[in-house]
C-alpha positions as CSV (number, residue, x, y, z in Angstrom):
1,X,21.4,-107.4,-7.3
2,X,24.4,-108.8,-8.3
3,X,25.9,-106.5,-11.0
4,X,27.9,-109.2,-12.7
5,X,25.1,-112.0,-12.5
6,X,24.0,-113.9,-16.1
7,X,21.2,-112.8,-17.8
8,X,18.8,-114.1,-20.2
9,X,19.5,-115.1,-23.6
10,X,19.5,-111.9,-26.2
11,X,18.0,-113.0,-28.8
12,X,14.9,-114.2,-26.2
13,X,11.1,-113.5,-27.5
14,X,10.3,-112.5,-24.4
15,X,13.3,-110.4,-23.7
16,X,11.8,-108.3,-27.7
17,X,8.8,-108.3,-26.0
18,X,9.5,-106.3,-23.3
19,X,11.8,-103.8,-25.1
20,X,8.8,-103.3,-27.2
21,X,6.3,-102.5,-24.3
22,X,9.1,-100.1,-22.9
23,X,9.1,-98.2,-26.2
24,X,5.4,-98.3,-26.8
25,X,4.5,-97.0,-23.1
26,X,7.2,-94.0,-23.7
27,X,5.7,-92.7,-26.7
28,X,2.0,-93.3,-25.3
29,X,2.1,-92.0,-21.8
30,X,5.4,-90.5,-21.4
31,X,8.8,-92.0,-20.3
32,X,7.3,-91.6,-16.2
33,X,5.1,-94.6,-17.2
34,X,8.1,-96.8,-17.9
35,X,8.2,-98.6,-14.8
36,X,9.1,-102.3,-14.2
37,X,5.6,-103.1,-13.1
38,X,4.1,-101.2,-16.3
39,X,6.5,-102.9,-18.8
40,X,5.6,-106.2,-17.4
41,X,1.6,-105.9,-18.0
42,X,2.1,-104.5,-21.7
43,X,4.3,-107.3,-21.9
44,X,1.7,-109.8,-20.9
45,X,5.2,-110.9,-18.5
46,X,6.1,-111.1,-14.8
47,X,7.9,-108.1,-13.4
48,X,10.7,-111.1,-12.3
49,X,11.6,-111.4,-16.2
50,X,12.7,-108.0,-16.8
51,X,15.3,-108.7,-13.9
52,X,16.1,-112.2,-16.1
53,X,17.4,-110.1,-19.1
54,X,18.2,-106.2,-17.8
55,X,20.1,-105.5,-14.1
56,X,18.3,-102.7,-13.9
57,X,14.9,-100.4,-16.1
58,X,18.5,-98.4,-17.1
59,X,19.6,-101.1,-18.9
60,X,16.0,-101.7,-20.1
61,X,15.7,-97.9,-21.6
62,X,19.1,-97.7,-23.2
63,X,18.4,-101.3,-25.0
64,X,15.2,-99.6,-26.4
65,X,17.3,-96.4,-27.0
66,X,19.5,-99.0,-29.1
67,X,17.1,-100.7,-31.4
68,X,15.2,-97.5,-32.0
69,X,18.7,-96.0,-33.2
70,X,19.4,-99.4,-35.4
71,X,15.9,-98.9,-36.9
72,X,16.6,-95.6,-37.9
73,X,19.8,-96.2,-38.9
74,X,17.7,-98.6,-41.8
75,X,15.4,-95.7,-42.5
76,X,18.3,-93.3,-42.8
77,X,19.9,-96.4,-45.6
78,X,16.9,-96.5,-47.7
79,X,16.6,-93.1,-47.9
80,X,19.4,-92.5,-49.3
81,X,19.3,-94.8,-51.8
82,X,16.0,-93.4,-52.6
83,X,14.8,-91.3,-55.8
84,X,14.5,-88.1,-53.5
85,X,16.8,-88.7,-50.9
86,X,16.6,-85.2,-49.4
87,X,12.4,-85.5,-48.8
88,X,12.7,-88.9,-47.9
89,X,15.6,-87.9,-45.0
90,X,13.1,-85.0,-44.4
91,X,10.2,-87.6,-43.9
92,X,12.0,-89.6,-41.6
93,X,12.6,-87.0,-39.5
94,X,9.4,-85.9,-38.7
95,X,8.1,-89.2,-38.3
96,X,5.6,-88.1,-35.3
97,X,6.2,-91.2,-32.9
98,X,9.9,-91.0,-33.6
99,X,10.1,-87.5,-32.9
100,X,7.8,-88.7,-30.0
101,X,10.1,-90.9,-28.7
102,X,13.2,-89.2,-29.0
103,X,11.5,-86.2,-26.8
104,X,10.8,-88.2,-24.1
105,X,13.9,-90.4,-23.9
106,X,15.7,-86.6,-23.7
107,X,13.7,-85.6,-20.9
108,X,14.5,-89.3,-19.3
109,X,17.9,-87.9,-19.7
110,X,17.7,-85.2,-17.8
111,X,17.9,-87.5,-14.7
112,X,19.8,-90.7,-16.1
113,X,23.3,-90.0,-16.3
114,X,24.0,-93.5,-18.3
115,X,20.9,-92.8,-20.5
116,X,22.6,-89.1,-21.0
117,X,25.6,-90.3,-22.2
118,X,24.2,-93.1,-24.5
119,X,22.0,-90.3,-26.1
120,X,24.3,-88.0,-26.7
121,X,26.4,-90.4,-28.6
122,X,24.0,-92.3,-30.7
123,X,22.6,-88.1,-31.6
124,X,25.8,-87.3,-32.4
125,X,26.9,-89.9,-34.4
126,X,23.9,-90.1,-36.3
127,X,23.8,-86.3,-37.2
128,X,26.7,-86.6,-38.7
129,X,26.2,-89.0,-40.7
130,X,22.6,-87.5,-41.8
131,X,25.2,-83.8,-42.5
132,X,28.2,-86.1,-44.7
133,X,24.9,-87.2,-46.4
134,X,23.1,-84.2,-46.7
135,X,26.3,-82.1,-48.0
136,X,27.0,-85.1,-50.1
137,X,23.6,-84.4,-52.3
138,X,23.9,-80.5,-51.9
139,X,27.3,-80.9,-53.7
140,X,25.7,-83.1,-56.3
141,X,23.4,-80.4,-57.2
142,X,26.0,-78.0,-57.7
143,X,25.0,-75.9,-54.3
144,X,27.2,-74.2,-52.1
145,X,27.8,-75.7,-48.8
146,X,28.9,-72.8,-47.3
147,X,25.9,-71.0,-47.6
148,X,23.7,-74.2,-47.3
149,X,25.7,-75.9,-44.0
150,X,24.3,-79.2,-44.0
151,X,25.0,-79.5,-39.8
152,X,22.7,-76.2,-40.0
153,X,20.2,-78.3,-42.2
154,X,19.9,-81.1,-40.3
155,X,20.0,-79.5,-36.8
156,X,17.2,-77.4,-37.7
157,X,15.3,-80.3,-39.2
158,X,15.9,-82.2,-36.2
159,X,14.7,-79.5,-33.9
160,X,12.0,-78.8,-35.8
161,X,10.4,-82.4,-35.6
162,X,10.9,-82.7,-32.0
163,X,9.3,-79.1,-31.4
164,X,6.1,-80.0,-33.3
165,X,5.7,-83.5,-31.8
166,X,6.4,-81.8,-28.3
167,X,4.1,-79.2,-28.9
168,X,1.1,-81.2,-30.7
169,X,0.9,-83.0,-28.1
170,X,-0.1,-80.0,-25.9
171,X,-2.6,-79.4,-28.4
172,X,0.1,-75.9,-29.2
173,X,0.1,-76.1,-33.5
174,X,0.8,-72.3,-34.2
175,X,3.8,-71.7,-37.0
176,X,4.8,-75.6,-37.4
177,X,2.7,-76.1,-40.7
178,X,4.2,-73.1,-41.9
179,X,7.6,-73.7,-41.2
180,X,7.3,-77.0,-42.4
181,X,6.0,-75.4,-45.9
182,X,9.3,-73.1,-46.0
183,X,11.3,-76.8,-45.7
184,X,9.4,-78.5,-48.4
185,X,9.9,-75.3,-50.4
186,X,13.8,-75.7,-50.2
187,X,13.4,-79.1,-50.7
188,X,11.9,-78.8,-53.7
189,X,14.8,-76.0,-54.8
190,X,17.2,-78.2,-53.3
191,X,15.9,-81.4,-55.2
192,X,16.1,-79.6,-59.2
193,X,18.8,-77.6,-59.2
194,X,19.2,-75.5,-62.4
195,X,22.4,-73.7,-63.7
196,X,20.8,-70.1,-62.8
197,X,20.2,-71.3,-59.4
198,X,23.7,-72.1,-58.7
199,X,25.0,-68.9,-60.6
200,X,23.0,-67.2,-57.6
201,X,23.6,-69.0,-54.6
202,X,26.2,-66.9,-54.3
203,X,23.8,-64.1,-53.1
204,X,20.8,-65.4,-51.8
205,X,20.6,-65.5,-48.0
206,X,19.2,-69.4,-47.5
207,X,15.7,-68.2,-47.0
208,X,15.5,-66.4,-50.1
209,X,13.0,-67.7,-53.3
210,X,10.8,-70.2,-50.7
């Protein structure tokens, strides 16, 4: 294939349609079953029109890696301009086919160098902006973000989600429900912060009062 060929127009229905089917077979049967032939029939498309609009699946994958980080990027807006932005970043996060998603595009990564790379910066990127957020509102309430780090917060959230889609999937649900209960529980400290709470945040270890 010629790598510097013309492809298909962008903006193409066709070309949505088939970063659609790439996205809904990852999160349905795991990102093995994203194969040009697959795409194509959950497409309702030839295999020849992926090669129309992608040189290669690679180029396929990181466009869906794309629009799935754009569409969360949307998420991420409204929820911060939402009455509880904390819950609502905390909701968006363990969206289950997100969480989903992003586990098997990781472990796509593992053996796609370009999809690797393109990962890693989109994750970065965006957990940074969810932290300036996230310390942003801690500040707001008058908590310390010392003993609160917001990278901390959102790391953990992040890992969190990803662990309980990975592991619900294997049918594996011990401790998640639980450990989702301690993070609405801080939420909910986090969210109505009162003057005694802040005069003590200067002793409490971050799992204390949940």
């Amino acid at each position: 294939m010629t790598p510097n060929r013309r492809l298909g127009n962008k903006t193409a229905k066709n070309r949505a349609h088939l970063i659609t089917a790439a996205e809904t077979l990852m999160c349905r049967e795991g990102y093995a079953s994203v194969t040009a032939r697959k795409v194509a029939t959950e497409a309702g498309l030839k295999v020849q029109l992926i090669y129309y609009y992608f040189q290669t699946m690679d180029d396929l994958v990181l466009e869906v890696v794309r629009q799935h980080s754009a569409q969360r990027m949307k998420y991420f807006i409204k929820a911060l301009a939402s009455a509880e932005p904390l819950r609502a970043l905390w909701d968006m996060n363990r969206n289950k086919s997100s969480a989903l998603f992003t586990t098997e595009v990781m472990a796509m990564a593992n053996h796609k160098e370009s999809i690797r790379k393109e990962l890693a910066t989109i994750g970065d990127e965006f957990r940074t902006l969810q932290a300036e957020a996230v310390g942003q509102i801690l500040e707001e309430r008058g908590l310390d973000t010392t003993l609160y780090p917001p990278t901390a917060i959102v790391a953990t959230i992040s890992a969190l989600s990803r662990a309980t889609a990975q592991d619900s999937a294997l049918g594996a649900n011990s401790g998640y429900a639980e450990a989702a209960e301690i993070v609405e529980r801080l939420i909910d400290r986090f969210s109505t912060p009162a003057k005694a709470d802040r005069q003590s945040d200067s002793h409490l270890t971050p799992l204390d009062n949940c």
